[in-house]
N, C-alpha and C positions, 0 to 999 in steps of 0.2 A: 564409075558405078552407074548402072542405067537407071531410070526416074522410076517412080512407082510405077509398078501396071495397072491397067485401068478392071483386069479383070479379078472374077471375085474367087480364083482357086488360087486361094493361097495359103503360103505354111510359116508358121512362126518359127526359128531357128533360134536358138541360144549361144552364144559365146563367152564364156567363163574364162578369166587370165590370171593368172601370177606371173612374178617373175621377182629375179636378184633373193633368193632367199639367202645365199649366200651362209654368214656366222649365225644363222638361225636355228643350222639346219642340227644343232648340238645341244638346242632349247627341246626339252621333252615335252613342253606345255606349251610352246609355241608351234613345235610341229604337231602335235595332236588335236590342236586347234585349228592348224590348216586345211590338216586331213578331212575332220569332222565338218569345216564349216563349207569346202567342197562336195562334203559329200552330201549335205543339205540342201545345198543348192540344185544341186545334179535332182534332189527328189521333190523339190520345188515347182519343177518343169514337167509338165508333162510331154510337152512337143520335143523332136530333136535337139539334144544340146551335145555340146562339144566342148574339150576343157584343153585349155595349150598353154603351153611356159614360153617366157622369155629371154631365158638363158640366164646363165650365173647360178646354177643351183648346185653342182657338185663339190665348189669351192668358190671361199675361203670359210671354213668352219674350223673346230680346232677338233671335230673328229675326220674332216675330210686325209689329213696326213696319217692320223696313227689308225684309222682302216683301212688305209688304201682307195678311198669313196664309197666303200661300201655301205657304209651307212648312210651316205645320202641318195644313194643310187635305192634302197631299200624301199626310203622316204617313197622318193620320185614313183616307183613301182606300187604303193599304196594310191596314190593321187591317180595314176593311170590316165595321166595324159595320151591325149590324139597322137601328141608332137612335141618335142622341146627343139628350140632351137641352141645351137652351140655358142656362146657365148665367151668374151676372154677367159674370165677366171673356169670356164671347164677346161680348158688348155692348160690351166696350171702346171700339171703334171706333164705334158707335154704332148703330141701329136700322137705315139705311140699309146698314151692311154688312155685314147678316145675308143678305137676298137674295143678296148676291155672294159669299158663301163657299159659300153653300148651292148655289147654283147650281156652283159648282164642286167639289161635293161629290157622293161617288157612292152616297148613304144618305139620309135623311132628316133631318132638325132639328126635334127635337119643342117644340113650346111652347103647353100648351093652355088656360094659364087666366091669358092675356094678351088684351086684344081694345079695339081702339077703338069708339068707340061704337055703329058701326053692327056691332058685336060681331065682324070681323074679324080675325084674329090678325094676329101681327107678319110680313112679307112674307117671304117662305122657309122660313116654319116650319110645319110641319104640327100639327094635333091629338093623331093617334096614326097607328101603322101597324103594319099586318099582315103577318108573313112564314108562310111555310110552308116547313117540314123533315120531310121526310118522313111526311107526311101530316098530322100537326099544325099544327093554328093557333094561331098566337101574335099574341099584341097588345101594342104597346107603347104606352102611353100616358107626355107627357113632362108634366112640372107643377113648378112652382117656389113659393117662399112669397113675403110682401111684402117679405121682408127683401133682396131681388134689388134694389130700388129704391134706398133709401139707399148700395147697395155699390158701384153701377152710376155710370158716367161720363155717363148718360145722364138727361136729366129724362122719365119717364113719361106727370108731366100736359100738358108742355108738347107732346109728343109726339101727344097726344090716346089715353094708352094707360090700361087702368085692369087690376089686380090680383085675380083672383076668386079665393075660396075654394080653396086644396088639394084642401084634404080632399071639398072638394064637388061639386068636378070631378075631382075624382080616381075619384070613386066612382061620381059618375054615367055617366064613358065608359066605364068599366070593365064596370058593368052591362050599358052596350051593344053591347060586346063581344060580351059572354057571350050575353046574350039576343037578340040580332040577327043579327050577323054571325058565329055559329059557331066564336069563339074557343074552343081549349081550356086557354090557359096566357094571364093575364094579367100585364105587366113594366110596373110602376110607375118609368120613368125619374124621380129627382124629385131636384133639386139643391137641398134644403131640410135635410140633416144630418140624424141620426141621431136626435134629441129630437123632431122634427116629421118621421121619416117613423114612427114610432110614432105619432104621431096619426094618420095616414093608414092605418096599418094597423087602427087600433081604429077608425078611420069605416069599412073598407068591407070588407067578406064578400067583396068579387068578385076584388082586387087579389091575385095569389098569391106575387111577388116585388117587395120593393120594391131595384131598384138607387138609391144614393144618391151623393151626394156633397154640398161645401162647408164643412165642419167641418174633412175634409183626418184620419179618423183609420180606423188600423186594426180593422174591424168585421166580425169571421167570420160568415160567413151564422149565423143563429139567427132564430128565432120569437116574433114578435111577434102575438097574439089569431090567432095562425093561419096569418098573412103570414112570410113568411122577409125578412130585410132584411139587407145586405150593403156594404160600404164598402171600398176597398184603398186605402184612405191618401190619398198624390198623386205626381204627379212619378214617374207610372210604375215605381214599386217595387214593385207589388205588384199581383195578379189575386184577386179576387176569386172564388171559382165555388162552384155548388151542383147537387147532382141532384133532381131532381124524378120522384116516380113520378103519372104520370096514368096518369086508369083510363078508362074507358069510360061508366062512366055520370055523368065530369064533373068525377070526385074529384081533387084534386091536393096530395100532401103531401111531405115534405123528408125525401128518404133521410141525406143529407149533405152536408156542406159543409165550404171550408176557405178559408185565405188562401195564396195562393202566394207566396213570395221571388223577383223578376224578379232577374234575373244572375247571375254569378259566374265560375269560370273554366272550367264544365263546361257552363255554360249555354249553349241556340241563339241563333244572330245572324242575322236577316236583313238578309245585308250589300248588297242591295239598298237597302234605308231608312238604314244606316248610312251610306252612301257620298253618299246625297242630302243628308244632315244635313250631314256632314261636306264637301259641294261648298259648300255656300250659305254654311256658316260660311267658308270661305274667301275664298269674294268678296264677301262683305257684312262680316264681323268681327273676321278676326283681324289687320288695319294697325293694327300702333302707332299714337296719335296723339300722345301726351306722355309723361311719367314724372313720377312723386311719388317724394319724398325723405322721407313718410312714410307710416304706416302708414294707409288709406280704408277704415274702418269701414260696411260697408253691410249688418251685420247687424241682426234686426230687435228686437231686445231694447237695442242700444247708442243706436240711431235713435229706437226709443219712450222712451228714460228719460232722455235727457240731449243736451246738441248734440252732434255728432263733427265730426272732420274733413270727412267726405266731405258731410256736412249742410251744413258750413258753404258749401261748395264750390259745391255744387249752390244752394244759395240765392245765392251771389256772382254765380251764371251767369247765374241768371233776371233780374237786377237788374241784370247788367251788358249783358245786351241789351234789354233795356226803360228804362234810365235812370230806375226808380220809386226812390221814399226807400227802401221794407220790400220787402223777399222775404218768401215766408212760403211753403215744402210740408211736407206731412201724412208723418208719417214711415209708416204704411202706403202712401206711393207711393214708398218705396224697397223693393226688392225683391231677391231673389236670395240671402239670409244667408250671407252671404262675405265676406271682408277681402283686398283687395287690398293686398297687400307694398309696399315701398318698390320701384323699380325700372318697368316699362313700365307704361301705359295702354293697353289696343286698346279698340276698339270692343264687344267682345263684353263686357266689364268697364262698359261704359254701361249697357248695353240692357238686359245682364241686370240690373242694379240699376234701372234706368228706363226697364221694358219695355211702359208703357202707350200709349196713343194721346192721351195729353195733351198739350197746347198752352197757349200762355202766356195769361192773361187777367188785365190791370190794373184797378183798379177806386180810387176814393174812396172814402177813413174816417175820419173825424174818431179825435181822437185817443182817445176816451173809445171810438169800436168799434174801433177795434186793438184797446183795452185788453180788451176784451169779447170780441172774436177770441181772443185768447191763452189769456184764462182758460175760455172754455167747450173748448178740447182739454184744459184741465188734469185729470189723475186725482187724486183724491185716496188717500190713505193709509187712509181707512175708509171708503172709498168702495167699492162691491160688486164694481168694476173692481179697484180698489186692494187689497182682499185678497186678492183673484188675482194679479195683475201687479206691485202695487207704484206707486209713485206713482209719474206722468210726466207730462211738458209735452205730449208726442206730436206738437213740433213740433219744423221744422229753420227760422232765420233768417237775417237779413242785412241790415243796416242799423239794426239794432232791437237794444237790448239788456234783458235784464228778471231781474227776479228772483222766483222764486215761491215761497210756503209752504203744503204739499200739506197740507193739514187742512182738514175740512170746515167746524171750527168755528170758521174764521175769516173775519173780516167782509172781509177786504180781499188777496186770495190771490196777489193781481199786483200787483210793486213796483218802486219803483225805476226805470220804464221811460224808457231815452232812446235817441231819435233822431236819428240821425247825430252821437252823440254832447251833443246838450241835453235836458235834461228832456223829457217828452213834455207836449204843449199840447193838453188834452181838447177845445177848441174849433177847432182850428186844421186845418185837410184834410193827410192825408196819400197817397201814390199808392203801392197795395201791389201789386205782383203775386205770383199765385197761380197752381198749374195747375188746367187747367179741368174738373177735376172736383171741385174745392175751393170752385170758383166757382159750382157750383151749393146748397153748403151755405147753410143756413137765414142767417147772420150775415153772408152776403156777397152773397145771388142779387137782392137787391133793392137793395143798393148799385149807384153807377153803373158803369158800363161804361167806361173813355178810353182802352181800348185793348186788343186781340187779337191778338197774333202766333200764326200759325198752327203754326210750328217746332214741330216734337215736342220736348216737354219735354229726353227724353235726347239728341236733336240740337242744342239749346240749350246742353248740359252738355259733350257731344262738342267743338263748335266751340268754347270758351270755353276748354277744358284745349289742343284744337292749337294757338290763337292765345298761349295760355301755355308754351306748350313745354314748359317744366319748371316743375311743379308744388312749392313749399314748404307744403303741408297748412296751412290756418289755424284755431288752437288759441287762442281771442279767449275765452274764456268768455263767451258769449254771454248765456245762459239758467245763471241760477246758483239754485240749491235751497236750501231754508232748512228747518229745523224746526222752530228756537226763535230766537226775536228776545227779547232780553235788554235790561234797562235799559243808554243809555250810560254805555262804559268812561272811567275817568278818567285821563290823561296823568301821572302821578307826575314834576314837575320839569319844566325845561328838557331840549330836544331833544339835549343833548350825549353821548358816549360809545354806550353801550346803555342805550337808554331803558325803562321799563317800564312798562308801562300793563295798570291794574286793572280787573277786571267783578267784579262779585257775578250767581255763578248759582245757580239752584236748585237743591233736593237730589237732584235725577233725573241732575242731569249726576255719574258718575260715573269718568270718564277721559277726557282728551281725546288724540287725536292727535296728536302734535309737529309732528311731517314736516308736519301739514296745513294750520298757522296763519298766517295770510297777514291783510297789511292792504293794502288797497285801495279806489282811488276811484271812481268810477263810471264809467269809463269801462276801461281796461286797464291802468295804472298799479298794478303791486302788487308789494312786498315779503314774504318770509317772515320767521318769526319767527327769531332767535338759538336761544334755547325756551322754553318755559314750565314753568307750575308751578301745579297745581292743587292747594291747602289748603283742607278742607271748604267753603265755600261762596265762595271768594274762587277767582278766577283769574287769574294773572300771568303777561302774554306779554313779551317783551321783544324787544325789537327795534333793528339798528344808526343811530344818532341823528342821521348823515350821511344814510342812504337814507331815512328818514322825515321829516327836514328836506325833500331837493329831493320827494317825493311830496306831501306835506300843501302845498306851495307852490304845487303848481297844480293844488289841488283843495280845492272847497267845501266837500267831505264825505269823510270815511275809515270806513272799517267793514271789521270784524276777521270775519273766518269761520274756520272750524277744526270738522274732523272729530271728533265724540266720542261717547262709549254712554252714552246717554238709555235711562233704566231703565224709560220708559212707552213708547218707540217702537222699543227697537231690535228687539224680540223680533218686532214684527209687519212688518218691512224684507222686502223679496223679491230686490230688484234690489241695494240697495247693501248696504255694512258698515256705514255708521255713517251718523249724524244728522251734521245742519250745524248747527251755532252762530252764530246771527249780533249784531253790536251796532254803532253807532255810536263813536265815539271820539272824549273832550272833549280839546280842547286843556289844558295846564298854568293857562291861566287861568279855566278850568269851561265855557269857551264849546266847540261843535263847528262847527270853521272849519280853515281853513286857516294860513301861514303866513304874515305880511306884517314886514320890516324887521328882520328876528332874532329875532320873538317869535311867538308865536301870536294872530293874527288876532282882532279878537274878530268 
């Protein structure tokens, strides 16, 4: 960006941003709050202003499926942006319905460093464009990074699409802008986050605002190598805006800047767009379909680190209209971070939590790529995920059960695993459905194909909760965590009275949890403990000798877990309080078996 000019014709510009409106766009009182406080702003100004999005606005909402986007596209056409840039989730739907939003869109859709071979862009999207306000030209150019491809429901290559430099078309239409076509303010639309539109501002002199989005975080205009760059969060809370003085002989630099707070109870509504939100949500989502008599976990911190209810749920659905062994979804395609109460289901509680354009897609895995499946979503604990996050599976099941130990340094991270209740058979085919954006990852796009239902994921989930009417939330431990595997425990005695059974732990474990110590088989089969009692390295659970008689009797295997503070791991925990303990458990006769004719099995 060049320096101030030294002379004294000069014009104030305005730049206005949103961006990631995303499950917003279904809120009647948050979009008529957007609207209105846009449209405040727009009359705030008397000099030229200009208003542009960041991408992520046609999806994921839970009306963006059951209109087809027309309802956010509506939204969008209220706000009358310069320019939006394309963004993953407006790909949701896929390449082909880009052209039909765009088309019923009264702005333009920038995407310019997308092109099939014959260097084409993607069909309803333009390179960049040009408005004028008040004698000012403005250009907006829109650009995304590669990372749009892995996040996208869409395949690229198969597409025939390919990925070009940001930063190097960012710079070069910019240029052409400037040198060409007599722009005098250049708006870098670029739905690539805050870290990479810093690159973009340190490749190109010509770019003089970069609006962003993606990352989803609060970013007050400021300057970067010259460039101002600006972010309002998501989920239409927040406007971004900055002044601009251009001069005359081309200068353009950043009087100020700020973040606005969209709402409150003083705030403008345009109850124009509220009334629209609020029509469509009523004839598309607010019918009851069932009720849960527990609590549906669809937040995205419960979803990434361990199974929940509504996981489980949502995986029974997939599997109960596809008739495959394993369900398997990515807990980033639950959406919406809310917890639905005990009490109604509508539709609007679906869509918002499974508001993409997915569809069911079954595929063949022998048992050794399940197992491969599972373990490459696994985070680990020192894993560069894992000290940010905390370790997780980042999977929801059904049919499948496993147990995993989030450490890097271990050889064998996924255990335990059984299907439909038998061990799992590394050689044997298994039929897993997925949705079909999971269906394009690396570990499943070249397995086979035996089957495609079209159903939208969350119409899949809808219809499975109305044919259940009433919901009892299923809490199976599916997916169970470990952090330490222990040599097995020894059975002290006959199973009579309260039994007690010994481990030798190491000196890290120093307390265990009572409330937490459970034995159990592989399958759902488990007792808690009476209590325990941990003496320096010995630990003693005990347990009623009745309920571990009929347990260990029909089952092969028993293994004890229990919550405790591990002196090497608790300190680096994000998500939970405590480590898991896990061990096998020897019958009284040293063997680990079960119970056959009053004794212990050997």
């Amino acid at each position: 960006m060049p320096t101030q000019a030294s002379s004294t014709d000069t014009t104030t510009v305005t730049v206005i941003s949103y961006n990631d409106i995303q499950t917003a766009m279904s809120d009647p009182s948050a979009m008529g709050a957007l609207v209105g406080a846009i449209e405040e702003r727009r009359a705030v100004h008397s000099n030229p202003t200009v208003v542009v999005g960041g991408g992520d606005e046609v999806s994921p909402s839970s009306l963006s499926p059951v209109s087809n986007w027309t309802v956010p596209v509506a939204v969008l056409n209220a706000i009358d942006p310069a320019a939006e840039v394309i963004g993953n989730h407006d790909l949701d739907y896929g390449f082909g319905a880009v052209s039909s939003f765009a088309n019923a869109s009264s702005f333009p859709w920038l995407l310019s460093n997308v092109h099939d071979s014959s260097g084409e862009s993607v069909d309803g999207t333009e390179n960049y464009t040009i408005v004028e306000r008040d004698g000012v030209r403005i250009g907006v150019v829109g650009v995304v990074d590669g990372a749009i491809d892995p996040k996208t429901a869409v395949d690229f290559d198969e597409a025939g699409y390919s990925i070009e430099s940001f930063t190097e078309r960012g710079d070069s239409l910019a240029r052409q802008l400037k040198t060409q076509h007599d722009v005098d303010v250049v708006i870098g639309a670029a739905h690539i986050g805050v870290p990479e539109s810093k690159e973009l501002a340190r490749a190109s002199e010509h770019i003089d605002v970069i609006v962003t989005g993606d990352d989803e975080i609060e970013y007050a205009p400021q300057e970067t190598s010259g460039t101002v760059i600006m972010e309002a969060e998501a989920r239409g809370e927040h406007l971004a805006e900055v002044n601009l003085t251009v001069g005359a002989d081309g200068s353009v630099s950043m009087q100020d800047g700020q973040l606005l707070n969209v709402g409150g109870t003083d705030a403008p509504m345009n109850d124009t767009v509220r009334q629209l939100v609020a029509d469509a949500r009523s004839r598309q989502l607010d019918e009851t379909i069932g009720t849960t008599t527990g609590r549906l976990d669809s937040t995205f911190t419960a979803n990434y680190h361990d199974e929940t209810a509504w996981g489980n749920l949502i995986t029974d659905a997939f599997r109960n209209r596809t008739g495959a062994d394993v369900a398997v979804t990515n807990a980033g395609g639950i959406r919406g971070d809310f917890v639905m109460e005990p009490g109604p289901i509508t539709y609007d509680d679906v869509y918002t939590s499974l508001p993409f354009g997915n569809t069911l897609v079954t595929k063949e895995l022998t048992g050794t790529e399940l197992r491969s499946l599972l373990e490459s979503q696994l985070v680990t604990l020192d894993s560069p995920d894992g000290k940010r996050y905390g370790q997780e599976p980042s999977l929801q099941v059904s049919g499948i059960r496993y147990e995993y130990i989030a450490h890097a340094n271990v050889s064998n991270r996924i255990r335990d695993v059984t299907v439909g209740g038998e061990p799992i058979d590394p050689d044997a085919t298994y039929t897993v459905t997925v949705n079909s954006y999971m269906a394009g990852w690396d570990d499943l796009s070249t397995q086979p194909t035996v089957a495609h239902d079209y159903t939208l994921y969350g119409t899949a989930v809808a219809e499975y909760i109305a044919s259940m009417g009433t919901i009892d939330p299923p809490t199976e431990d599916r997916i169970r965590r470990v952090d330490r595997e222990i040599a097995p425990g020894q059975q002290r005695g006959a199973p009579r009275g309260v039994v007690p059974l010994q481990f030798s732990v190491p000196e890290s474990v120093t307390a265990v949890n009572e409330s937490t110590a459970r034995i159990q088989n592989r399958t759902s089969g488990v007792i808690s403990a009476e209590r325990v009692q941990l003496t320096n390295d010995r630990l003693l659970v005990f347990v009623d000798g009745e309920a571990y008689r009929s347990l260990a009797s029909n089952s092969s295997s028993l293994q004890l877990f229990v919550e405790y503070t591990d002196r090497t791991y608790d300190s680096e925990l994000v998500y939970f309080e405590n480590s898991v303990l896990n061990s096998e458990v020897k019958g009284w006769n040293g063997s680990i078996s079960g119970v056959s004719n009053g004794k212990m099995a050997g």
